[in-house]
N, C-alpha and C positions, 0 to 999 in steps of 0.2 A: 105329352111326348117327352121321352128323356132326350138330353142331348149328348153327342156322340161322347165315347171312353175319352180319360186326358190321355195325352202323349207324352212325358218329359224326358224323353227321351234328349240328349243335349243340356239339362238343365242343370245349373247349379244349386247345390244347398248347403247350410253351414247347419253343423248342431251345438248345443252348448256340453263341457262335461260338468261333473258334479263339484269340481275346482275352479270352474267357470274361465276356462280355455277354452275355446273352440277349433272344431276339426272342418274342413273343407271337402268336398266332396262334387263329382257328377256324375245323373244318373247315365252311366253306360247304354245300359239298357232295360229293356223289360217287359213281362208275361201278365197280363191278368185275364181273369175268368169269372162271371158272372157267378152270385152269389147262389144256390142250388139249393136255397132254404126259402123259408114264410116270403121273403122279400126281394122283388126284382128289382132294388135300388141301393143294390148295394155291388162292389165290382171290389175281389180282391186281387193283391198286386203283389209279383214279385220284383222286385228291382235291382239290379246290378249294378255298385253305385262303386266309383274309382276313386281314390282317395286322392287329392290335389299336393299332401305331401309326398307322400312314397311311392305314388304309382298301384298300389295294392286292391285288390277288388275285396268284397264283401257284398253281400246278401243284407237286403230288408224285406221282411213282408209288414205287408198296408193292407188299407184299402182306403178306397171314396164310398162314400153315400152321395144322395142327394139331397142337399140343404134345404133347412124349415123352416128357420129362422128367416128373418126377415130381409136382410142385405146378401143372404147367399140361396136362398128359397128359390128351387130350378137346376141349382147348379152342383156341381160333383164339386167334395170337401173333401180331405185327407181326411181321415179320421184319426180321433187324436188318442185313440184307446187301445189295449191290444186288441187284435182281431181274433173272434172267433169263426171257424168256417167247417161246411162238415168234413169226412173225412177224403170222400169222394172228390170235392174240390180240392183236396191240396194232394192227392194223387195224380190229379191233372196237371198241375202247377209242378208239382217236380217232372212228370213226364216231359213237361214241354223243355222244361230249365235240362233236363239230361240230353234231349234232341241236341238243343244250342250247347250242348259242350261244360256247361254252367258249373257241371259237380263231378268236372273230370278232375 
């Protein structure tokens, strides 16, 4: 049995840049949709993430799997690669991101 989608909605996260500054960030909000290929254990994500200096929004897409490895085996991971997803799901994924206003 999978266990329910993540929520981070509220969350904080930092990334590093390639000068090795870091930028700050929360996610606002966000859509995701079941992966509509070979595998139900995959859940891709759009996220609307606020930037802690400027106020500014910005778009990531992700996703989670379900971990196999040993200390995360069960459980939904970020995945740390780009996503591939078919086309059909990321026409879902903007539909829903146009409803919320997302890509006015």
């Amino acid at each position: 049995m999978r266990p329910p989608p993540p929520k981070k909605i509220g969350a904080h996260g930092s990334a590093k840049m390639p000068d090795g500054s870091r930028f700050h960030f929360t996610i606002a909000d966000e859509i995701h949709v079941p992966h509509s290929g070979k595998s139900n254990n995959k859940l891709i994500y759009l996220q609307r993430l606020k930037f802690d200096d400027d106020g500014r929004f910005e778009l990531r897409l992700g996703y989670y799997i379900i971990g196999k490895k040993k200390q995360m085996r069960g459980r939904w991971v970020w995945g740390q690669y780009a996503t591939m997803l078919p086309v059909a799901d990321f026409k879902r994924i903007i539909k829903r991101a146009r409803q919320k206003g997302w890509l006015d």
